[in-house]
C-alpha positions as semicolon CSV with decimal commas, in nm:
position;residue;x (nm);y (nm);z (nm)
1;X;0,956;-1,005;0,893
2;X;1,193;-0,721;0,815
3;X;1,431;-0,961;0,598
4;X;1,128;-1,057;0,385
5;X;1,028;-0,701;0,326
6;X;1,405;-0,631;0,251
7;X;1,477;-0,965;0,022
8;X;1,140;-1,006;-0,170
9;X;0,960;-0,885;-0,490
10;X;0,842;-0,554;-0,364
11;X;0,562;-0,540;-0,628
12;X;0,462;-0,910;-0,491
13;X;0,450;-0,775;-0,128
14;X;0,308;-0,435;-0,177
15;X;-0,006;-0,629;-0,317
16;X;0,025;-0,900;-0,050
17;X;0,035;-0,654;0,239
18;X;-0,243;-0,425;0,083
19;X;-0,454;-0,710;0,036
20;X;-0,382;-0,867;0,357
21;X;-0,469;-0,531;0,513
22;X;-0,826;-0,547;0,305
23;X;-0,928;-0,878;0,477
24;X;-0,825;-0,750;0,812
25;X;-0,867;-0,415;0,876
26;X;-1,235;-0,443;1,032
27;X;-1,145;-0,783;1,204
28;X;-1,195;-0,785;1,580
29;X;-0,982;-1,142;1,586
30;X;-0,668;-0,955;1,530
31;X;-0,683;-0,597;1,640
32;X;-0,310;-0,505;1,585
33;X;-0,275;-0,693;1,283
34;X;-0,382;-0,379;1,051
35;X;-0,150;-0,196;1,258
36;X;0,154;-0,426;1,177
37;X;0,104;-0,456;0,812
38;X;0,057;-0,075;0,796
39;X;0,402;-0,034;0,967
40;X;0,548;-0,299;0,732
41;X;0,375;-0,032;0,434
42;X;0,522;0,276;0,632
43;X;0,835;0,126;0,594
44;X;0,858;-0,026;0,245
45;X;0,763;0,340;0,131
46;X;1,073;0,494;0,309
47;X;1,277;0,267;0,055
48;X;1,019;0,319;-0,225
49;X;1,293;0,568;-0,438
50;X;1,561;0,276;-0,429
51;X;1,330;0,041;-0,579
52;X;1,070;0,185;-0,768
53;X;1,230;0,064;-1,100
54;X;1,155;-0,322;-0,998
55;X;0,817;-0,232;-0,901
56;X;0,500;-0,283;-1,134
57;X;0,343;0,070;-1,047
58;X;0,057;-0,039;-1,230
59;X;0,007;-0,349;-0,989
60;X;0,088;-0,186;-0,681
61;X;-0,142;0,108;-0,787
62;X;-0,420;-0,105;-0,904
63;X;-0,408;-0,327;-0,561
64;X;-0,451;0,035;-0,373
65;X;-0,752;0,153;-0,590
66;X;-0,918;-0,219;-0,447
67;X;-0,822;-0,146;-0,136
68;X;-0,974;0,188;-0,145
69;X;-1,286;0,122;-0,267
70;X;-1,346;-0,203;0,010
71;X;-1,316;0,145;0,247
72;X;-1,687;0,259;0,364
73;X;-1,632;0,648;0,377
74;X;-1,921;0,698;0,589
75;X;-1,818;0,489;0,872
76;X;-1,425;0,481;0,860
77;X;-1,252;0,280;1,185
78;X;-0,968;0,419;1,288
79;X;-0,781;0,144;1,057
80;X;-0,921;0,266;0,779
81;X;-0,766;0,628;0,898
82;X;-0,400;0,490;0,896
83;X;-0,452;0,314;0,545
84;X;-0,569;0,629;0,390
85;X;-0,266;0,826;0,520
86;X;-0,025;0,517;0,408
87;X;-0,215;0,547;0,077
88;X;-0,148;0,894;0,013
89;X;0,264;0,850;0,142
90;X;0,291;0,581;-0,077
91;X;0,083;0,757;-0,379
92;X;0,279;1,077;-0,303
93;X;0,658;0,934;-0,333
94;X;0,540;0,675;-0,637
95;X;0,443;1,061;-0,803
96;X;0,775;1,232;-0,680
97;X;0,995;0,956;-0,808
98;X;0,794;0,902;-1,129
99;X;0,643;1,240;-1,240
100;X;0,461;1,259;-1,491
101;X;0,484;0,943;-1,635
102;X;0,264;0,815;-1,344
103;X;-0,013;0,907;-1,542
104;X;0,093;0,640;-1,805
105;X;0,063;0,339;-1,497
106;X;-0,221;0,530;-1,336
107;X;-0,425;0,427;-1,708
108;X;-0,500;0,058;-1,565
109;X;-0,705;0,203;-1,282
């Protein structure tokens, strides 16, 4: 698992993984799945400022806007908790590393 984080399109995996963790993140058939693809998330943001100029910010931030809207507020699991904070890691180094101009990707949303 680690080499295909390290060797694949990020922008391809950032949208598989967030999508992945949609389908799965209220599923009672694999109850540490969410927790493995938020770990895989965790650490594909640590290397986020290395490869943020091969990533489609616009994708990436576009499959994050779907996954947080498939979130019910009101009756958050404890799944939904850990995506939020990955959310706002990843959404918080994308704006450190990009500045202003994240406002210019941001426009697809």
């Amino acid at each position: 698992m680690l080499r295909c984080l390290e060797n694949c399109n990020k922008t391809s995996i950032f949208c598989v993984l967030f999508n992945l963790l949609r389908r799965y993140k209220d599923t009672n058939e694999f109850p540490k799945l969410p927790g493995l693809i938020i770990k895989c998330l965790l650490k594909l943001s640590k290397i986020l400022e290395k490869v943020i100029n091969e990533l489609d910010v616009e994708r990436v931030l576009m499959v994050i806007h779907l996954y947080m809207i498939s979130i019910d507020h009101e009756k958050k699991s404890s799944n939904d908790e850990m995506g939020i904070r990955i959310v706002k890691t990843l959404v918080h180094e994308m704006v450190k590393v990009k500045k202003n101009s994240i406002m210019q990707s941001y426009a697809v949303v």
